[in-house]
C-alpha positions in Angstrom: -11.3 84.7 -83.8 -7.6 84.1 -83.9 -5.7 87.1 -85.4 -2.1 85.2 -84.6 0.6 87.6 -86.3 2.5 83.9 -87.3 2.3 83.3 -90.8 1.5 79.5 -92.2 4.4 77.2 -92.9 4.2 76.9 -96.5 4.0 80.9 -96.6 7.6 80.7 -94.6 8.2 77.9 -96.9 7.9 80.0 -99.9 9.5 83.1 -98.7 12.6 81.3 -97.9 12.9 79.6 -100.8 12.3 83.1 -102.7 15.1 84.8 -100.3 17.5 82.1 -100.8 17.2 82.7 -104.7 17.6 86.3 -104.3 21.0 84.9 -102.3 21.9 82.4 -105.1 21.5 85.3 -108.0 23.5 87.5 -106.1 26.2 84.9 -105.8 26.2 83.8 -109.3 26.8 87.5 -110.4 29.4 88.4 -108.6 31.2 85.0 -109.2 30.5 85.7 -113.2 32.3 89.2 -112.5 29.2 91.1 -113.1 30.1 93.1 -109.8 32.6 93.1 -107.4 30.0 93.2 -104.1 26.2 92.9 -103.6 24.1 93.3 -100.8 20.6 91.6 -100.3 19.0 93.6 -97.6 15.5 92.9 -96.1 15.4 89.5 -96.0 13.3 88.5 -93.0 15.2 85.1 -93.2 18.7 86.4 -93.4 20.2 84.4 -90.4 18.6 81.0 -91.3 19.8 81.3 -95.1 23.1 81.9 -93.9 24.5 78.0 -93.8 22.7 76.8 -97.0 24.5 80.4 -98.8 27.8 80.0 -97.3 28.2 76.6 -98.9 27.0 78.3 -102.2 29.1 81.3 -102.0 32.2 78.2 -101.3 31.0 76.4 -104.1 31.4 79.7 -106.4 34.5 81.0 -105.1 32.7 83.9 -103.5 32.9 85.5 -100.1 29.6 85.3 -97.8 29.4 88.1 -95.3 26.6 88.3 -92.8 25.5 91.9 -92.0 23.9 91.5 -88.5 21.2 94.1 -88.0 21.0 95.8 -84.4 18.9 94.2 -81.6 19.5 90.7 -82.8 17.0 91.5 -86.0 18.6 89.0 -88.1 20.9 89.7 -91.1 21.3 91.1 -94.6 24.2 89.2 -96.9 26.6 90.5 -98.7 28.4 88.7 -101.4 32.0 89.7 -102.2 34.7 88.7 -104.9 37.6 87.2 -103.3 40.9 88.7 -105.0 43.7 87.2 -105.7 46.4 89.6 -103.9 
């Protein structure tokens, strides 16, 4: 009986898509000046959401910060208003 830890693709499928909406809703408040920084911690994806959120946080005017967790355990986002200084 095969009791592989792996989950199926469409169950990575899905929770990718669901983390990179977390990343998207986090980028459109803080680009609609709801808040000035968020933070989406536990994503289990974190570092492969990280090219298809960059160009979402450039497309809003946002800044996209990775937040590398220890041991090489991925990364949280955070999502920051850019001011004008």
């Amino acid at each position: 009986m095969d009791q592989s830890t792996e989950q199926p693709a469409s169950s990575v499928g899905r929770t990718l898509d669901q983390e990179l909406n977390l990343v998207r809703e986090a980028i459109a408040l803080v680009a609609s000046g709801g808040s000035r920084r968020v933070v989406v911690g536990g994503l289990r994806f974190g570092e492969a959401l990280l090219v298809p959120a960059q160009m979402l946080a450039t497309e809003a005017g946002v800044r996209l910060i990775p937040l590398w967790m220890p041991d090489d355990a991925g990364a949280d986002i955070a999502v920051e208003r850019i001011d004008d200084d």
